[in-house]
C-alpha positions as CSV (number, residue, x, y, z in Angstrom):
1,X,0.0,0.0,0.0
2,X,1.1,3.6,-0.4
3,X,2.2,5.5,2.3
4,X,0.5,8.4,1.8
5,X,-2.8,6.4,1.3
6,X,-1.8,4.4,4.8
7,X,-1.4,7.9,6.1
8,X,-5.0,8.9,5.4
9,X,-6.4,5.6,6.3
10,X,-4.6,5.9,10.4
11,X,-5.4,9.4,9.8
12,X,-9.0,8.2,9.2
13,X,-9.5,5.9,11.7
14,X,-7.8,8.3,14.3
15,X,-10.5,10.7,13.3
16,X,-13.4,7.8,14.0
17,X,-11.8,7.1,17.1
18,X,-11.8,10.4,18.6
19,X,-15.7,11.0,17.0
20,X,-16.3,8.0,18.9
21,X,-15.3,8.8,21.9
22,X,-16.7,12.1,21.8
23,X,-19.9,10.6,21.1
24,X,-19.4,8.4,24.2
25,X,-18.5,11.5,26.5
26,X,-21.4,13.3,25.0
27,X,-23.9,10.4,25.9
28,X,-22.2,9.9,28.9
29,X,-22.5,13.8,30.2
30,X,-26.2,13.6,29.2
31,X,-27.4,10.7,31.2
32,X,-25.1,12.4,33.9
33,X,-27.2,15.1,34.0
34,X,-30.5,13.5,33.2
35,X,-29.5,11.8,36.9
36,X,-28.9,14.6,38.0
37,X,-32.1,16.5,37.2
38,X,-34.4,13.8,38.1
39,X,-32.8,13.5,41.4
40,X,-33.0,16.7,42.5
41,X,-36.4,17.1,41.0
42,X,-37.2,14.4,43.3
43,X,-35.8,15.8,46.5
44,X,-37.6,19.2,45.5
45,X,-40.8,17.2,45.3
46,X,-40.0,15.5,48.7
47,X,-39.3,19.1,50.0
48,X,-42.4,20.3,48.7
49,X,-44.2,17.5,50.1
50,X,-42.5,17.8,53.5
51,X,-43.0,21.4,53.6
52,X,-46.7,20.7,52.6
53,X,-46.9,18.3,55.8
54,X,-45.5,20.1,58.0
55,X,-47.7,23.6,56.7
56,X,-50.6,21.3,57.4
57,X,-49.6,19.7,60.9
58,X,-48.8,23.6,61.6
59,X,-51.8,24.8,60.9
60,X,-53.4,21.9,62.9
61,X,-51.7,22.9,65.6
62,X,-52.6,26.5,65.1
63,X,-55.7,25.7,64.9
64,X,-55.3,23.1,68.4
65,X,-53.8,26.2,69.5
66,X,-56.5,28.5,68.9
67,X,-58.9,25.7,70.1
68,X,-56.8,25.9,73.6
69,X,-56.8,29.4,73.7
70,X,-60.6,29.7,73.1
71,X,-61.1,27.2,75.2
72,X,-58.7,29.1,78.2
73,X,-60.2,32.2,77.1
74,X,-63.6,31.3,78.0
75,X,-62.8,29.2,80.9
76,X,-61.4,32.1,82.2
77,X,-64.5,34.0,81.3
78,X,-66.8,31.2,83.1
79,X,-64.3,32.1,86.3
80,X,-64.8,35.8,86.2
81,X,-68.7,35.5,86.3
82,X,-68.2,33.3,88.7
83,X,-66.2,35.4,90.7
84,X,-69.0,38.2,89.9
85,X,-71.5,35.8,91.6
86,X,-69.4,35.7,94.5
87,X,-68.8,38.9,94.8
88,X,-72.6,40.0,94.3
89,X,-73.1,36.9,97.3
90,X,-71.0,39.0,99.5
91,X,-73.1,42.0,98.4
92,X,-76.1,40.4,99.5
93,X,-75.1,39.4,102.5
94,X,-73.9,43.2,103.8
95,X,-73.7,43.9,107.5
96,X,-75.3,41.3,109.7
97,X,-78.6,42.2,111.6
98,X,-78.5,42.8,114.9
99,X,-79.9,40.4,117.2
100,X,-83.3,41.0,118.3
101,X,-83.8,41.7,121.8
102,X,-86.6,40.7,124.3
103,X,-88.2,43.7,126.1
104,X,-88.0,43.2,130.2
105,X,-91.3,42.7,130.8
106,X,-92.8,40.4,127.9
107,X,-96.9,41.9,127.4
108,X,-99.5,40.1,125.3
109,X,-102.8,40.7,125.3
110,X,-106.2,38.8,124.7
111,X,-108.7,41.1,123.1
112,X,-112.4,39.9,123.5
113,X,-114.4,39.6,119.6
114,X,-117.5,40.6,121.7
115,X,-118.6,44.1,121.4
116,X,-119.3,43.5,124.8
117,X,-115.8,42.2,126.2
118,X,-115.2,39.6,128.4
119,X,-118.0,38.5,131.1
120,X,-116.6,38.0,134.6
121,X,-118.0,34.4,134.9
122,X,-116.9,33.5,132.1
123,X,-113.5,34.9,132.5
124,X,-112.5,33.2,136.2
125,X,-113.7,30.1,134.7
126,X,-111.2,29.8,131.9
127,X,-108.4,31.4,133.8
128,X,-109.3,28.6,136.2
129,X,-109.0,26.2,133.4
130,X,-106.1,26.6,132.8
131,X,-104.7,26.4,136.1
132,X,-104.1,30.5,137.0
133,X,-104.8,31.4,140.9
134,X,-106.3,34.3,141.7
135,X,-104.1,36.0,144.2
136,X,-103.6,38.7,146.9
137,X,-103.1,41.9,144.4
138,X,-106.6,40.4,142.8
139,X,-105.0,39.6,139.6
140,X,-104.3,35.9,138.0
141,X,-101.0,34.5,138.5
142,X,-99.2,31.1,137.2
143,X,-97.5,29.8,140.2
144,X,-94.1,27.4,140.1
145,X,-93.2,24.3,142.3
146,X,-92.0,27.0,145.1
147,X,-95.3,29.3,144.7
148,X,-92.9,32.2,142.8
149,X,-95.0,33.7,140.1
150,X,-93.7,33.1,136.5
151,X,-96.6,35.4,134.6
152,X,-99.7,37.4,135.6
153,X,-102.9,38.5,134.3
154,X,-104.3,41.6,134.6
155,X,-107.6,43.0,133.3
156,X,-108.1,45.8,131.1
157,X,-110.3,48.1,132.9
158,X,-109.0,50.8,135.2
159,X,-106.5,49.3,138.0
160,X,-106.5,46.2,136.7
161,X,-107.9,44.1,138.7
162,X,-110.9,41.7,138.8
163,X,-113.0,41.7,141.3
164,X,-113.7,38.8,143.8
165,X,-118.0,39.2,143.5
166,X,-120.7,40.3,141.3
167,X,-118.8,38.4,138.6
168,X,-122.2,37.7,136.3
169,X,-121.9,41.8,135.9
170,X,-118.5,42.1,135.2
171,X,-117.0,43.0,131.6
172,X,-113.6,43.8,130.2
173,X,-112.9,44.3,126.7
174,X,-110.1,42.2,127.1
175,X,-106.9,40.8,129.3
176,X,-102.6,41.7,129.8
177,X,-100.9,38.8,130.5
178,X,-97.0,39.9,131.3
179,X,-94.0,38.0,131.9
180,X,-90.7,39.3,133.4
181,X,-88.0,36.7,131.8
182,X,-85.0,37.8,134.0
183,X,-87.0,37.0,137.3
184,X,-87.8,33.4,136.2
185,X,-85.7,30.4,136.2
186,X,-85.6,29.2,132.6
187,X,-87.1,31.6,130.8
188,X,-88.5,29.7,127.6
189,X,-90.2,27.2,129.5
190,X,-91.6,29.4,131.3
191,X,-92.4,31.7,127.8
192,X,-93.4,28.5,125.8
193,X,-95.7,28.2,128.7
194,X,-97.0,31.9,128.9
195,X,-97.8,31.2,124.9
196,X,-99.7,28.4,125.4
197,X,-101.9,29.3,127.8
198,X,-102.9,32.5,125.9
199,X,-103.7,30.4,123.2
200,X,-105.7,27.9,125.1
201,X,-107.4,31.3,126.7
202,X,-108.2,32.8,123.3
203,X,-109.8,29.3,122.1
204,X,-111.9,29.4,125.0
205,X,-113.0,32.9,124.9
206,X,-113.0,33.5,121.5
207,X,-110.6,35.9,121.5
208,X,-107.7,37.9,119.1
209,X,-104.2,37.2,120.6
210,X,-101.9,40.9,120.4
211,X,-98.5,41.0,121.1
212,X,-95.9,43.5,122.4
213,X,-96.4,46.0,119.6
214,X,-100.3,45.4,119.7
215,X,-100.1,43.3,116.3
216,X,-101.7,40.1,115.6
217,X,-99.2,37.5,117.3
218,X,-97.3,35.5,114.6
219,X,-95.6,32.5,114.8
220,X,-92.3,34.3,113.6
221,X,-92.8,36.5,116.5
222,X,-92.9,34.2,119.0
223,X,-90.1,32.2,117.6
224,X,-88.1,35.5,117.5
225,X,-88.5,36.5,120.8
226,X,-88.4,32.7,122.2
227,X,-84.8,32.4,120.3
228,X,-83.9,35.9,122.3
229,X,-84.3,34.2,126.0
């Protein structure tokens, strides 16, 4: 062969040689990079899809949060009308009363429903009744074990007292019955018996039961001054 066409041919084949390799590097570098790409594509997805996750857990727990405050927020709320209610309790309750105070001498009286009062007769026999003596200063008394007085009864006419004859003409428009607790020995027996003898008295006579302040006797009354002994 000639030397100058055995040049060309090496010269050739050099040429194919390096155009192959070329080629290689070229495909080479581009799958490189298409590696490349797609795995940082997939990170950024993963990023993306980690960011995404963790936007939504935040804004679950913003909205837990916001739940929690609320919740605090009205819980609080709930305490501050409650600690109005106390409060207006406290209110309510102001300065305590004073505690009533039974007068020294404890007066009742037994008014008669008759136009004409009580008749004399009558009268003796019911004080009788209920076991009242008639003593020295001509008035009704209710006597203890030792024959001290506890209570008396006094009529309402002038001085007071009833008179020991000519009882069928006799009339009062009514009775006193008075009770000095501090000169007794237990003063609400003695007062829960003072009661119930002017109850007894008024069922009798048909009477309307006063009491210290010339009102109709209440229960609460009695229990208020009983409670003050």
């Amino acid at each position: 062969m000639d030397k100058e066409i055995l040049r060309i041919v090496i010269i050739a084949t050099g040429l194919l040689v390096i155009i192959g390799m070329l080629l290689w590097a070229y495909v080479r570098n581009r799958k490189a990079q298409h590696d490349i790409e797609g795995y940082e594509g997939e990170d950024i997805l993963k990023g993306a899809d980690e960011a995404l996750a963790f936007q939504e857990d935040d804004d679950d727990f913003d909205i837990a949060s916001s739940d929690k405050r609320g919740a605090h927020a009205a819980k609080s709320a709930q305490y501050e009308s409650d600690d109005d209610y106390y409060e207006s309790d406290d209110e309510d309750y102001g300065e305590p009363q004073s505690r009533f105070v039974a007068p020294k001498i404890i007066q009742f009286s037994l008014i008669a429903r008759d136009e004409e009062g009580f008749n004399g007769v009558d009268l003796v026999n019911a004080l009788e009744m209920v076991g009242l003596e008639y003593g020295s200063l001509k008035i009704f008394e209710r006597l203890d074990a030792n024959r001290l007085v506890d209570f008396g009864v006094a009529s309402m006419v002038e001085s007071g007292t009833f008179p020991s004859k000519n009882l069928d003409t006799f009339y009062t428009p009514g009775i006193v019955f008075f009770m000095q607790p501090e000169a007794v020995d237990n003063a609400q027996a003695v007062f829960d018996d003072y009661v119930q003898t002017i109850q007894l008295l008024a069922a009798e006579l048909n009477g309307v039961i006063r009491d210290h302040q010339r009102q109709p006797l209440t229960e609460a009354t009695i229990q208020m001054i009983r409670q003050s002994l």
